[in-house]
SEVO-844188 format. One record per residue (C-alpha): residue in one letter; z, y, x. Coordinates in steps of 0.1 Angstrom, whole numbers, padded with zeros to 4 digits, always signed. Example, Ala and Ser with C-alpha at 12.3 -4.5 7.8 and 13.67 -1.06 7.14 Angstrom:
BEGIN
A+0078-0045+0123/S+0071-0011+0137/
//
This chain:
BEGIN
X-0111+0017-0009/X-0097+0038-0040/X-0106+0075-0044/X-0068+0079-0042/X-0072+0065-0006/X-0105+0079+0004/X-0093+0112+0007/X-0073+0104+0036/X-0103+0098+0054/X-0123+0124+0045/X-0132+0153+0067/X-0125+0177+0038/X-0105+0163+0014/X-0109+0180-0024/X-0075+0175-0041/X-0055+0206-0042/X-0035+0213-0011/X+0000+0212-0021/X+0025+0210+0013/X+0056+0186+0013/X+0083+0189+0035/X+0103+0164+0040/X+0127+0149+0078/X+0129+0113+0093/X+0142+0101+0126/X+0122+0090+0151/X+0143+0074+0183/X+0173+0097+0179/X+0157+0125+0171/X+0153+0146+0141/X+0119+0154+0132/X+0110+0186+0101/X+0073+0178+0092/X+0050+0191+0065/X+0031+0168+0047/X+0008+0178+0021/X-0020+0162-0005/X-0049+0146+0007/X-0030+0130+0041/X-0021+0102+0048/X+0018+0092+0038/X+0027+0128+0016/X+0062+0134+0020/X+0078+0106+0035/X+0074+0084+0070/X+0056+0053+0059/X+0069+0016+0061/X+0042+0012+0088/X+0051+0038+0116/X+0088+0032+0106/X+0086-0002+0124/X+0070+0012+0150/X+0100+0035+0158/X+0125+0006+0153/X+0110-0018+0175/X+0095-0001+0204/X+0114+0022+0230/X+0097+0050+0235/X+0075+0057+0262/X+0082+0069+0296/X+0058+0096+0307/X+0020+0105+0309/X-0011+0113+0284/X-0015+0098+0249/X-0034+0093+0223/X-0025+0096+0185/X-0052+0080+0173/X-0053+0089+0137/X-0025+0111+0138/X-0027+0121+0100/X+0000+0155+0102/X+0012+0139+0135/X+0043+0120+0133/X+0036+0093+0160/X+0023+0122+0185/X+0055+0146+0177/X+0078+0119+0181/X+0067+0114+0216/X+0064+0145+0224/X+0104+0152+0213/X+0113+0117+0228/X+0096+0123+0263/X+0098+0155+0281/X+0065+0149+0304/X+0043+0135+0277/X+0013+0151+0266/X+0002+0140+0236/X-0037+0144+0219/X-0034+0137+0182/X-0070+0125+0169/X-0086+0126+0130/X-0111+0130+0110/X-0093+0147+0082/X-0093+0185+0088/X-0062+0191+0068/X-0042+0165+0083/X-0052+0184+0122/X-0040+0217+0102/X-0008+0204+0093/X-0002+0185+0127/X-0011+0216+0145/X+0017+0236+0121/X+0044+0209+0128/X+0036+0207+0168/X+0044+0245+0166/X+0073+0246+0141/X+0090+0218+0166/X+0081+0244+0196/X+0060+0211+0208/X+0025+0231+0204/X+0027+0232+0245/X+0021+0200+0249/X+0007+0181+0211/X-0029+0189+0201/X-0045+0173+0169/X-0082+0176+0170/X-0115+0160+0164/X-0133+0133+0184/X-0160+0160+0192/X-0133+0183+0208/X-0123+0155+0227/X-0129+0163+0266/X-0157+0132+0273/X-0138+0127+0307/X-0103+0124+0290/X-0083+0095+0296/X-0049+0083+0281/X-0018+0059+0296/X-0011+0046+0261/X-0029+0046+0227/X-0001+0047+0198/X-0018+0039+0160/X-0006+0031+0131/X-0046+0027+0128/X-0068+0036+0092/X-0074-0002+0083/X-0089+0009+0052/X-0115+0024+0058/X-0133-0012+0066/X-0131-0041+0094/X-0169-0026+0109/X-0158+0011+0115/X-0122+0003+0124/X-0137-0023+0153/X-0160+0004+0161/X-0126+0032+0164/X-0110+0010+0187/X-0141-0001+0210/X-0149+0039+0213/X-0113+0044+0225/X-0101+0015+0240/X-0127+0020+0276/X-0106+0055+0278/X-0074+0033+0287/X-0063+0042+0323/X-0068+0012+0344/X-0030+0003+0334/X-0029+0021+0303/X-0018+0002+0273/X-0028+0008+0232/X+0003+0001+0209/X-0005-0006+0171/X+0011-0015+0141/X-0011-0032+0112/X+0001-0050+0080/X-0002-0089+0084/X-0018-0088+0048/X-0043-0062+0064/X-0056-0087+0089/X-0032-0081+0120/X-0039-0115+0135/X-0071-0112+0128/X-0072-0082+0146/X-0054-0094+0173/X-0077-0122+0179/X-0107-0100+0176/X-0096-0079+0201/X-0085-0107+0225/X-0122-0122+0222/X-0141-0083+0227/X-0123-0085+0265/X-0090-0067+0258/X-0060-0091+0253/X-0035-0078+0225/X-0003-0100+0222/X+0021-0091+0194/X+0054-0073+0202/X+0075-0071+0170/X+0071-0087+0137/X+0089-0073+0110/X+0090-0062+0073/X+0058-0077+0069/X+0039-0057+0100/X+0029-0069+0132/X+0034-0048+0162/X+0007-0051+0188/X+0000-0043+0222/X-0038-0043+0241/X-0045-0043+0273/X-0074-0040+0295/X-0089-0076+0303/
//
C-alpha cells in the first residue's frame, strides 16, 4: 500500500484537510456530499460504489451497516432511498466520520445516519444488511479479520452486500468466505467489479 493510499486508512490522516464538494445520483436521488483530502474517493463517487448503485435495488427497510463508510455515500444513499432505514456508518479514519457526520446533517438525514468507530459500536448491535464497498487494501489478513468481526452481527436473515474489483481478488474472496461458513454468491459483474452477496451458513 502507497502512502497516497495509506492515509485513507489512517485514524488521523496528516495531509492538509482541504474539503471537496462535489453531487452524484444514487437510485434516483440526488446526493450533495463533501469530500475532502485524506478520504477515501475525494471529490467524485468511485467506479466501485457506482456499480453498486446500478446493479442492486435498493433495500427495503431495517438497520445497516456502512461498513467503511469513508464520508458516507453508501449509508446516505440508503438513508434518502428508504424512509425506515437506519443506517450506522463505520471507520477508522476520523476525518472521513467528520465529514459523513456533516453530510448526514446537510441532507437532514443526521436522524437516522451515524458514522462512528468500532469502539462506539453498541456490543449488542445487530444489522439486516451489511453494504461495503470494503478497504481491500489494507491487506488479505486484516480485511478477513473486518469481515469475520462483523459478519456474526448479521440478523439471523440479515444479508452483507459487497462490491470488490475482480483484479482485487473478488473470487477469491468469494470462495474464502464460502469455506469460513458464510456462502457469498455473486450478484452482478460489471465494469470489471463483482458484486457479492453473503449469507449466514
Amino acid at each position: 500500500m502507497s502512502e497516497d493510499q495509506d492515509h485513507y486508512f489512517s485514524a488521523d490522516p496528516t495531509v492538509p484537510f482541504a474539503r471537496e464538494e462535489f453531487t452524484c445520483e444514487a437510485w434516483g436521488h440526488e446526493l450533495r456530499l463533501t469530500s475532502g483530502a485524506g478520504v477515501f474517493s475525494k471529490g467524485h463517487l468511485d467506479h466501485a460504489t457506482a456499480v453498486l448503485f446500478r446493479e442492486l435495488e435498493p433495500p427495503v427497510q431495517g438497520q445497516f451497516l456502512d461498513l467503511g463508510c469513508g464520508y458516507g455515500v453508501i449509508g446516505l444513499a440508503i438513508a434518502r432511498a428508504v424512509p425506515l432505514a437506519t443506517v450506522t456508518g463505520l471507520e477508522v479514519n476520523e476525518r472521513a466520520i467528520l465529514l459523513a457526520n456533516e453530510n448526514a446533517k446537510a441532507l437532514g438525514l443526521d436522524g437516522r445516519f451515524v458514522a462512528c468507530t468500532a469502539d462506539q459500536v453498541p456490543s449488542d448491535a445487530t444489522y439486516d444488511e451489511i453494504w461495503s464497498n470494503p478497504p481491500i487494501r489494507i491487506g488479505k489478513q486484516a480485511l478477513h479479520d473486518l469481515l469475520l468481526t462483523w459478519l456474526p452481527r448479521l440478523t439471523p436473515d440479515g444479508r452483507m452486500v459487497m462490491v470488490v474489483g475482480k483484479h482485487l481478488g473478488a473470487d477469491s474472496l468469494q470462495r474464502w468466505l464460502t469455506e469460513q461458513g458464510w456462502p457469498t454468491t455473486r450478484l452482478a459483474s460489471a465494469k470489471g467489479f463483482r458484486v457479492l452477496e453473503t449469507r449466514r451458513g
